[in-house]
C-alpha positions in Angstrom: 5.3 -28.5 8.5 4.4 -31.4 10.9 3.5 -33.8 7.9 7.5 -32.4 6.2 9.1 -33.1 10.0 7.3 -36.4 10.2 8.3 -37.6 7.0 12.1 -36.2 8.4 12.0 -38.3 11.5 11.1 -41.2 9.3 8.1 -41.0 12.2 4.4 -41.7 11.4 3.2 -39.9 14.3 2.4 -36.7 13.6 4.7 -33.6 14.7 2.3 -32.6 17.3 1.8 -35.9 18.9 5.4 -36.0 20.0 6.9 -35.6 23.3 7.9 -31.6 23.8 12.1 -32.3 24.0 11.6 -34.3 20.7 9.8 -31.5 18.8 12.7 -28.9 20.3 15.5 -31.2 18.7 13.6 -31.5 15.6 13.2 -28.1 15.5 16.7 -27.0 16.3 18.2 -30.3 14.2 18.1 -28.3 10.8 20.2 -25.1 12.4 22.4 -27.4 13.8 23.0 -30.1 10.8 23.3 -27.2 8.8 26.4 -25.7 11.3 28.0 -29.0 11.0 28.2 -29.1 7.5 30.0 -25.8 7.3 32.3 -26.7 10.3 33.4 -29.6 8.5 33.3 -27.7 4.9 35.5 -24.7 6.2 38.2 -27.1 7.8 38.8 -29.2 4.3 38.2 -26.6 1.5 38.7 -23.3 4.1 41.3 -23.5 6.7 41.7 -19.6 7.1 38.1 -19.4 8.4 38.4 -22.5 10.6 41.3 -20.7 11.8 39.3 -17.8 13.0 38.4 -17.8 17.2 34.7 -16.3 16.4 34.1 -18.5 13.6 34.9 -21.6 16.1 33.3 -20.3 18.7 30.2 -20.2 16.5 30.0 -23.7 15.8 31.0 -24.4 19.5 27.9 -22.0 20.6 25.7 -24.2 18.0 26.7 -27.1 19.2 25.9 -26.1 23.2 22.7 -24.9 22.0 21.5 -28.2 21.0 22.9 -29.6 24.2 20.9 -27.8 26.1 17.9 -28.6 23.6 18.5 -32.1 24.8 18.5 -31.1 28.0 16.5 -29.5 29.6 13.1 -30.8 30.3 10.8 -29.1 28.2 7.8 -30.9 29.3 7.3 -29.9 32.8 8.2 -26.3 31.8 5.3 -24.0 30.8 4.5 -23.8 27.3 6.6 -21.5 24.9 9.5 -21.1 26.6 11.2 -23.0 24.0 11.3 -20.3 21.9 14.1 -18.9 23.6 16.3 -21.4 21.5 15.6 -19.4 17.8 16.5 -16.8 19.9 19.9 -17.5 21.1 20.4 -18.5 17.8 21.3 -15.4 16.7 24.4 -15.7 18.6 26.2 -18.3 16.8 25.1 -16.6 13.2 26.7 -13.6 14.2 30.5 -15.7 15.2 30.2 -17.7 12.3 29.1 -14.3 9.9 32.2 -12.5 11.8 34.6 -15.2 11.8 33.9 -15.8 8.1 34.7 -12.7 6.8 34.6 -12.3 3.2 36.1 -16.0 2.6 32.4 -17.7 3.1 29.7 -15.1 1.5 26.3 -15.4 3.0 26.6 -17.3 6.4 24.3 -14.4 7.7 21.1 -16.1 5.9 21.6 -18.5 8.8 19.5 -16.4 10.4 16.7 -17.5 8.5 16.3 -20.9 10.8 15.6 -19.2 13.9 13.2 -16.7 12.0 11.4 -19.6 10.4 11.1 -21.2 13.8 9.8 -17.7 15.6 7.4 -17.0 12.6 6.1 -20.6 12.1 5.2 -21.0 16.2 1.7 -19.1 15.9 3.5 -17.6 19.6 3.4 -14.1 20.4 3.1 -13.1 16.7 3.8 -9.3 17.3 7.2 -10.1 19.2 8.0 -13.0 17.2 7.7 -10.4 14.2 10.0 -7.6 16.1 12.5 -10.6 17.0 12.6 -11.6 13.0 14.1 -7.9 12.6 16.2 -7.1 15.4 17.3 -10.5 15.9 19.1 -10.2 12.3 19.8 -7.0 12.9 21.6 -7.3 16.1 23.8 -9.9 14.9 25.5 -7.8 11.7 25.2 -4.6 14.0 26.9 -5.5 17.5 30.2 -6.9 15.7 30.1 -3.8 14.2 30.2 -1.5 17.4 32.6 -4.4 19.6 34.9 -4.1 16.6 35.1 0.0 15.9 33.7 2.4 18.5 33.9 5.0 15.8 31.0 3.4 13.4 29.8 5.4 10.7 26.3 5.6 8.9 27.2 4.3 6.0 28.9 1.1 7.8 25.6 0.8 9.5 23.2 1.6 6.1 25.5 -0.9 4.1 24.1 -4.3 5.9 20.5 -3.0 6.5 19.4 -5.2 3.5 20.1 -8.5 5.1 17.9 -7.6 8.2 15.0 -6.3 6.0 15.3 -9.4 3.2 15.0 -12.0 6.7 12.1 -9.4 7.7 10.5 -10.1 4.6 10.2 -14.0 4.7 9.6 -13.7 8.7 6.0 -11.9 7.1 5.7 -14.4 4.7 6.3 -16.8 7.1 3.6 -15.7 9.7 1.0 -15.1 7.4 1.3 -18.5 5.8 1.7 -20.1 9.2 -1.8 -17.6 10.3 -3.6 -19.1 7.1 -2.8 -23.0 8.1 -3.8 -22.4 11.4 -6.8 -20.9 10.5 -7.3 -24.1 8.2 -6.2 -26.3 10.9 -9.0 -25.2 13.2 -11.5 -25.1 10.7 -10.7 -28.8 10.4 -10.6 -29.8 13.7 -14.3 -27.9 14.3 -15.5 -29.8 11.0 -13.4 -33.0 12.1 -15.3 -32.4 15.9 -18.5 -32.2 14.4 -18.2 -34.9 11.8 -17.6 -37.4 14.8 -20.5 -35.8 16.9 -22.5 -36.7 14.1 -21.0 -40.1 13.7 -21.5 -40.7 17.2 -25.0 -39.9 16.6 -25.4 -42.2 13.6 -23.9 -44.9 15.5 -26.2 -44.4 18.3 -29.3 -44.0 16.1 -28.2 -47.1 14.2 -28.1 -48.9 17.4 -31.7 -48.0 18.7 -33.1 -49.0 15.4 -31.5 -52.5 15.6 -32.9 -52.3 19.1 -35.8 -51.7 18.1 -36.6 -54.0 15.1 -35.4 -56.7 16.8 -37.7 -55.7 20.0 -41.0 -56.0 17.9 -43.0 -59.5 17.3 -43.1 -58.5 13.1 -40.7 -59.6 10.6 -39.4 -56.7 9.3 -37.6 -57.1 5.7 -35.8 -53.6 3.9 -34.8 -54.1 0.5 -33.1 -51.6 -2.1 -34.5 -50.8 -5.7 -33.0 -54.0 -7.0 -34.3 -56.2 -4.2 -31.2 -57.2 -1.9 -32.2 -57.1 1.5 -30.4 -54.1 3.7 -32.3 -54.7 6.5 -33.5 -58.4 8.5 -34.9 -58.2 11.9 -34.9 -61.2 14.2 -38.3 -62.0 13.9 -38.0 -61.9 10.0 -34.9 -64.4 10.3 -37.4 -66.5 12.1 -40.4 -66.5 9.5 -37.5 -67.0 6.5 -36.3 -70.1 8.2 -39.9 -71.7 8.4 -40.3 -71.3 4.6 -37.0 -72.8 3.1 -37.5 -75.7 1.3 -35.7 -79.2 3.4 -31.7 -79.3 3.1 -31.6 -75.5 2.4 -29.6 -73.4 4.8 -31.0 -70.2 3.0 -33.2 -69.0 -0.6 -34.4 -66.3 -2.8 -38.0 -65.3 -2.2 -38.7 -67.1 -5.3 -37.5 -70.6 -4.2 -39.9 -70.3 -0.7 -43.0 -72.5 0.6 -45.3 -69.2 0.0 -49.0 -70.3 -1.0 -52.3 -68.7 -0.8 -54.8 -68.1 1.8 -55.8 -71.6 1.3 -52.3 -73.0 2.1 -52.1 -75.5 -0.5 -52.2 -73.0 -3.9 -48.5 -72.0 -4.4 -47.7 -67.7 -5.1 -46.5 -67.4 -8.5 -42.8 -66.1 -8.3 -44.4 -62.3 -9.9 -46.9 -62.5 -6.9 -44.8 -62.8 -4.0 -44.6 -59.6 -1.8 -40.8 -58.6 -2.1 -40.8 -58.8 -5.7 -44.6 -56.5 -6.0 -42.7 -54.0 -3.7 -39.6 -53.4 -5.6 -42.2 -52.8 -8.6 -43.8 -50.3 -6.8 -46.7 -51.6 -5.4 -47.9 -50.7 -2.0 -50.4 -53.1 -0.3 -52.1 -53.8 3.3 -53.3 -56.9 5.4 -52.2 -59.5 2.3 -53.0 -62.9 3.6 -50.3 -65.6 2.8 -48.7 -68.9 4.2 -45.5 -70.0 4.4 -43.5 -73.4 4.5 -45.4 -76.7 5.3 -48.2 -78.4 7.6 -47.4 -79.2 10.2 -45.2 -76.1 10.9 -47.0 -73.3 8.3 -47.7 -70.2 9.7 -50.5 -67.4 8.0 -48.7 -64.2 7.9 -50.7 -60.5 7.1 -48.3 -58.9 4.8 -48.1 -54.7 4.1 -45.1 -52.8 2.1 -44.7 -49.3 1.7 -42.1 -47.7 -0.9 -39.1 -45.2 -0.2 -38.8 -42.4 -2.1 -35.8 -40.5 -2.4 -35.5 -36.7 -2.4 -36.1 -36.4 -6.1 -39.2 -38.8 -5.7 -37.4 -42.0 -7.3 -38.4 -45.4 -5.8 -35.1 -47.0 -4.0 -36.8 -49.6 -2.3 -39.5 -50.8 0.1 -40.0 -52.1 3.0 -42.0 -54.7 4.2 -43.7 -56.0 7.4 -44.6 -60.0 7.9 -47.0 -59.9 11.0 -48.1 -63.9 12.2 -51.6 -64.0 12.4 -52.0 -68.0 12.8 -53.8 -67.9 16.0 -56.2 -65.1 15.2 -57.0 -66.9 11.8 -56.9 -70.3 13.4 -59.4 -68.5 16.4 -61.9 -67.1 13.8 -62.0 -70.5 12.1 -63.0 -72.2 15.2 -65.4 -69.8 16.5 -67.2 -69.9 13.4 -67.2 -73.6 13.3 -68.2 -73.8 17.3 -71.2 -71.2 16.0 -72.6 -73.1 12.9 -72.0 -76.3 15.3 -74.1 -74.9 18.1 -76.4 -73.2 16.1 -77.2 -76.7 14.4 -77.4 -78.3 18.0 -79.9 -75.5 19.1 -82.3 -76.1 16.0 -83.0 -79.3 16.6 -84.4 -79.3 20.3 -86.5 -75.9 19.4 -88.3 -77.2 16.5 -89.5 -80.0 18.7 -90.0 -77.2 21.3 -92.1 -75.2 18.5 -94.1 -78.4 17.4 -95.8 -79.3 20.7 -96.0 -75.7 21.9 -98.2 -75.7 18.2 -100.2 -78.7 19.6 -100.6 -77.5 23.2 -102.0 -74.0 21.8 -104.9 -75.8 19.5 -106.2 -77.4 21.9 -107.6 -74.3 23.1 -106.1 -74.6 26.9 -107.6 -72.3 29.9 -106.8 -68.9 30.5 -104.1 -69.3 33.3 -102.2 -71.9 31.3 -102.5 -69.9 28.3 -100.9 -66.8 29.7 -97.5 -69.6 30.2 -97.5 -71.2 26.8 -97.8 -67.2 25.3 -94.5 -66.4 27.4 -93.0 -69.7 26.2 -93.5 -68.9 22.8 -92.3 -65.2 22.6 -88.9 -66.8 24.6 -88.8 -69.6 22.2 -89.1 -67.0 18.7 -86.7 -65.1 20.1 -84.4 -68.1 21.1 -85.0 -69.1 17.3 -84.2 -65.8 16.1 -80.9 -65.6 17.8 -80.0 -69.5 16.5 -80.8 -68.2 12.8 -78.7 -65.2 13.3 -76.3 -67.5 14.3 -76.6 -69.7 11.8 -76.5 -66.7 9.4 -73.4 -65.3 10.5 -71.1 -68.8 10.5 -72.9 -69.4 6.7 -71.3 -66.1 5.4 -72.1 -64.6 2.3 -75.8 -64.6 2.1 -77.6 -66.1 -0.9 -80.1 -63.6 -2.9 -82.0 -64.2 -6.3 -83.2 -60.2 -6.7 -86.6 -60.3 -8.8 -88.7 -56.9 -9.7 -90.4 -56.5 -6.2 -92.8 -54.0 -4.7 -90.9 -52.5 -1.7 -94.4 -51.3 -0.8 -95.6 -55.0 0.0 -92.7 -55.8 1.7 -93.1 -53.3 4.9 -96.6 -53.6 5.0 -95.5 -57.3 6.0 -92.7 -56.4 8.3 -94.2 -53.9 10.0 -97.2 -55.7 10.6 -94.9 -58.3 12.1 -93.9 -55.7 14.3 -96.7 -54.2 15.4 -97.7 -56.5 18.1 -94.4 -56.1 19.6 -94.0 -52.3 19.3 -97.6 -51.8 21.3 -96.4 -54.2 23.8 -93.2 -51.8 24.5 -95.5 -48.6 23.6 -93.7 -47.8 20.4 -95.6 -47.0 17.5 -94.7 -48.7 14.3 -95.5 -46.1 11.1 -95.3 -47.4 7.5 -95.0 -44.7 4.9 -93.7 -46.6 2.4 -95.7 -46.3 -0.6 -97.5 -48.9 -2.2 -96.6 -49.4 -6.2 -93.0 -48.8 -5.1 -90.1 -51.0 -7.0 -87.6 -52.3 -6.2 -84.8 -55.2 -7.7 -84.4 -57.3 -5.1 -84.8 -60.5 -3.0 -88.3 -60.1 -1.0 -87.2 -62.8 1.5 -84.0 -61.7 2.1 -84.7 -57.2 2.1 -87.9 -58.6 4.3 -84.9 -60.1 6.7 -83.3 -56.5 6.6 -86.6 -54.7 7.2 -87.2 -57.0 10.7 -83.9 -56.8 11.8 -83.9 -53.0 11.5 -87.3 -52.5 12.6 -86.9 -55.2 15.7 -83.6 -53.0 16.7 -85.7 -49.6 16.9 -88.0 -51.0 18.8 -85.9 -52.7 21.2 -84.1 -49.3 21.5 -86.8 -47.0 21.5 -88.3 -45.4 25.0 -92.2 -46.5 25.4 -93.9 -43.1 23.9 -91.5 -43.5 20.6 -92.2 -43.7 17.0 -90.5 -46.0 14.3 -91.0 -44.9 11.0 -90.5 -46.9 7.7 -89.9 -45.2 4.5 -88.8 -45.4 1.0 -88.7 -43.3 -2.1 -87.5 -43.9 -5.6 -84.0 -42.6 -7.2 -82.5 -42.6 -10.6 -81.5 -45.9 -11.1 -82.0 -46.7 -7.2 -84.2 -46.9 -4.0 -83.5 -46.0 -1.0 -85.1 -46.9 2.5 -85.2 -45.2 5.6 -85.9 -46.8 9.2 -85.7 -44.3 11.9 -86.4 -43.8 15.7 -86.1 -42.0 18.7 -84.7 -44.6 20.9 -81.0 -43.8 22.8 -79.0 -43.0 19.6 -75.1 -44.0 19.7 -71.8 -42.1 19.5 -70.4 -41.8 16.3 -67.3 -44.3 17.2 -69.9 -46.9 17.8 -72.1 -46.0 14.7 -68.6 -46.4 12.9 -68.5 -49.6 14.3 -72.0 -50.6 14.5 -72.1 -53.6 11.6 -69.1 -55.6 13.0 -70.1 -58.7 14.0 -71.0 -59.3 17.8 -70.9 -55.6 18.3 -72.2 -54.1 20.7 -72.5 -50.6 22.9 -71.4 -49.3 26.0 -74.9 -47.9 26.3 -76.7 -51.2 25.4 -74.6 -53.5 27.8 -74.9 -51.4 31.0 -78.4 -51.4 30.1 -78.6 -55.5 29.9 -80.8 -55.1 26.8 -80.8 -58.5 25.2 -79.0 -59.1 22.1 -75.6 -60.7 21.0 -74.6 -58.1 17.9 -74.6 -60.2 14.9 -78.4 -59.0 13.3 -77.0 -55.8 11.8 -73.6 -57.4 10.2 -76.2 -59.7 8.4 -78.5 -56.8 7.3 -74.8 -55.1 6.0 -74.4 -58.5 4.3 -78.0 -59.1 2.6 -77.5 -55.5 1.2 -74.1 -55.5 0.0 -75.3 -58.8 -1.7 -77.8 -56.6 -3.9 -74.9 -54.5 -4.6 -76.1 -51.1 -2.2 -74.9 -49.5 0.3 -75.9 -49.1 4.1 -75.3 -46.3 6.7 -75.9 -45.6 9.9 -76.8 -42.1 11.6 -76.8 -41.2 15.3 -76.8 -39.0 18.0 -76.8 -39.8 21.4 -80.3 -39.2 23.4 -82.0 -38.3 19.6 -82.2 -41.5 18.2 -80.8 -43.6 14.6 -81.7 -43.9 11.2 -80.6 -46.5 9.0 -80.3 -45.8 5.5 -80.1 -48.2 2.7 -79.9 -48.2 -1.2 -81.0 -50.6 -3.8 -79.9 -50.4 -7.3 -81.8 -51.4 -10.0 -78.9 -53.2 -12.2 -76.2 -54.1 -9.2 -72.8 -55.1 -11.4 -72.1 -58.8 -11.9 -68.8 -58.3 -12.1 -69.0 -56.6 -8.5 -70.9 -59.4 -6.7 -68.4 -61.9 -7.8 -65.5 -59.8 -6.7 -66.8 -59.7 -3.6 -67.4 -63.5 -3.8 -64.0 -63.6 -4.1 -62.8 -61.3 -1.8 -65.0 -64.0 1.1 -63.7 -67.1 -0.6 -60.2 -65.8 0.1 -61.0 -64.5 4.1 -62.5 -67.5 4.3 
């Protein structure tokens, strides 16, 4: 009804949204149009009814009503109060029915307007209902009595129908008008909801624009066919440093993207956008982008989106800058190989006339000195090789058949000296004949770093013990103590380079953390594995495995793998 009154009024406003006298009119215009057209009708075609006093005072009553529509202030008077218009309604149907007479047949369904207005209100619904009825039935039946005191049943039977037809629609009417309302709040509870949700999209929206434009990492999302739906600030940032000059903007494929090495270019089918709309999912993938002097290194991940029915529908990326960290492990490995060198040099002259000093068989007070110089200087040389070691990376190894045996007898007597000193007793019970494929240099480094580190750690009273048995396909060595054991966080972290423990640092035991990331090194070379197992207070044992036949194919991938980091 308010879309039909709109469309009436010529108004795009809906009905509801008007001002209360203008709804009233509209309401009572159709009555009233309807009135005028029979005034006007009866005093051309029918001039007998115009004639008639009631039928005239009819259209007069009609045409007060709407006066009064106009007039009074319907706004500032409480709500529903207006229906006493349909109401008085009746009036003017029941001149114009009685003036009429049987010259204009069915002026009575008049009536219907005012029942229409009653029934379609959603007001009182019970009295608007008994007004539909007596309203109709009031105006046939009062002429009647006014007219002839002496009314019979059968005058009053005889215009029952009209009453009961109008009845009939006024139900129609109401349980239409129930129906729509019932729709109508339905909609405004969904419509309510549907903008609580939107309001709730909008704010979500807004905090995750907040917050990918908050964080330091270019963020890039990008839909099953690789448009971007999603640029952060940071990621406008990294784009801009890799167009090529005089571009204002360009497809991944048309960026300055190169390898690690920041000279090798990516191939278009290599370039992360394009691997993650194929599906793949990657981690820490060192690239650069644009030129020197301005090219950054950037550590690249993407992850794919799934949608409910598990199809891929895109990715999303994450370009994290990592120039300074790569740019700081470059120059502290260069400032170790550098001081490393310009350590060697002075000790080997140290080392040379300590030799001389020593032969000449000096006294017993002077002797004692030159024995503390040289434990200080092997373990200053020690440190610089370790050094050295670490800044020269991937350690070199030519594995040969080798007896494993002959190998701890010499690193444990190497030892030895050292554990009595601290009161540590250094057992070998590796047996002799045992083989092993491997570099006897380089598993002898291992063997002294290990058995160096469980002395160091080990409480005087404590035992170190060596041993080794053979495997199918494999051997595997064992160095354990009963020194201060570690935590398993720090066993977890116990072969990163310049690592070192809580315990160990408060204890001011001497050491800078790089001999077990070479041992990790040296065995990973041979292609086996090495673990560590602690517990606090019980001691560690280091386990390490030698296979016979270590893969080619596996030593040069991790070749690669180095030449890359590096």
């Amino acid at each position: 009804m308010d879309n039909v009154l709109s469309y009436l009024t010529f108004n795009t406003r809906q009905f509801h949204e008007m001002s209360m006298r203008t709804r009233v009119l509209l309401s009572q215009a159709p009555m009233s149009i309807t009135v005028g057209v029979l005034a006007l009708g009866s005093a051309i075609l029918h001039p007998q009814v115009w004639e008639s006093a009631s039928y005239r005072a009819g259209v007069i009553i009609s045409a007060l009503i709407l006066l009064l529509c106009a007039a009074i202030p319907w706004d500032r008077m409480k709500y529903g109060l207006f229906l006493i218009i349909p109401v008085l309604n009746f009036v003017p149907v029941s001149f114009l029915r009685t003036g009429a007479g049987t010259e204009l047949l069915g002026i009575g369904l008049l009536a219907v307007f005012p029942v229409v207005w009653l029934c379609a209100s959603d007001l009182y619904p019970r009295l608007c209902l008994a007004l539909s009825f007596l309203g109709p039935l009031a105006m046939i039946w009062v002429p009647l009595f006014v007219n002839d005191p002496n009314v019979t049943v059968t005058q009053l039977t005889q215009s029952i129908l009209l009453p009961i037809i109008i009845f009939g629609i006024a139900v129609t009417i109401r349980v239409m008008t129930a129906s729509m309302m019932d729709q109508q709040r339905a909609m405004k509870d969904k419509d309510h909801a549907l903008q609580q949700l939107l309001h709730k999209s909008a704010q979500r929206e807004r905090l995750l624009n907040a917050t990918v434009n908050t964080v330091d990492v270019g963020l890039l999302a990008i839909d099953a066919d690789g448009h971007d739906i999603l640029f952060n600030r940071r990621q406008h940032e990294i784009h801009r440093i890799g167009l090529p000059k005089g571009r204002d903007d360009a497809p991944e494929k048309d960026l300055l993207l190169f390898e690690a090495d920041g000279v090798t270019p990516v191939p278009a089918e290599m370039r992360p956008a394009y691997r993650a709309v194929q599906g793949d999912t990657f981690s820490d993938h060192l690239i650069r982008i644009g030129e020197h002097p301005e090219q950054r290194a950037l550590s690249v991940s993407a992850r794919v989106m799934l949608d409910e029915a598990g199809n891929r529908e895109g990715a999303v990326l994450a370009f994290n800058d990592v120039t300074d960290l790569v740019e700081a492990l470059n120059a502290k490995e260069e400032f170790v190989a550098m001081v490393s060198h310009e350590l060697r040099t002075p000790l080997t002259v140290i080392v040379g006339h300590l030799e001389i000093l020593l032969d000449d068989e000096p006294p017993a007070n002077v002797l004692s000195g030159l024995n503390v110089i040289e434990r200080n200087v092997s373990r200053l040389r020690r440190l610089v090789d370790d050094l050295l070691a670490a800044a020269a990376g991937t350690p070199d190894v030519s594995p040969v058949p080798s007896d494993l045996g002959d190998i701890a007898r010499e690193s444990v007597g190497a030892i030895a000296a050292r554990g009595r000193e601290a009161g540590v007793v250094v057992v070998n019970d590796v047996p002799q004949g045992t083989s092993a494929h491997c570099d006897p240099a380089r598993i002898g480094q291992v063997l002294d770093n290990l058995l160096s580190n469980a002395v160091k750690y080990s409480p005087s009273g404590g035992t170190v013990t060596v041993r080794a048995q053979r495997m199918p396909g494999s051997v595997v060595c064992e160095v354990v103590d009963q020194g201060m054991g570690m935590s398993p966080e720090d066993a977890a972290e116990v072969f990163s380079k310049f690592f070192r423990t809580t315990a160990v640092r408060e204890a001011a035991i001497p050491g800078v953390g790089l001999g077990l990331a070479i041992v990790r090194s040296i065995v990973e070379e041979h292609g086996g594995q090495i673990h560590c197992r602690s517990e606090l207070g019980r001691g560690t044992t280091f386990t390490f495995e030698l296979p016979d036949n270590p893969g080619e194919e596996e030593r040069g991938q991790r070749e690669a793998a180095d030449d890359v980091v590096g």
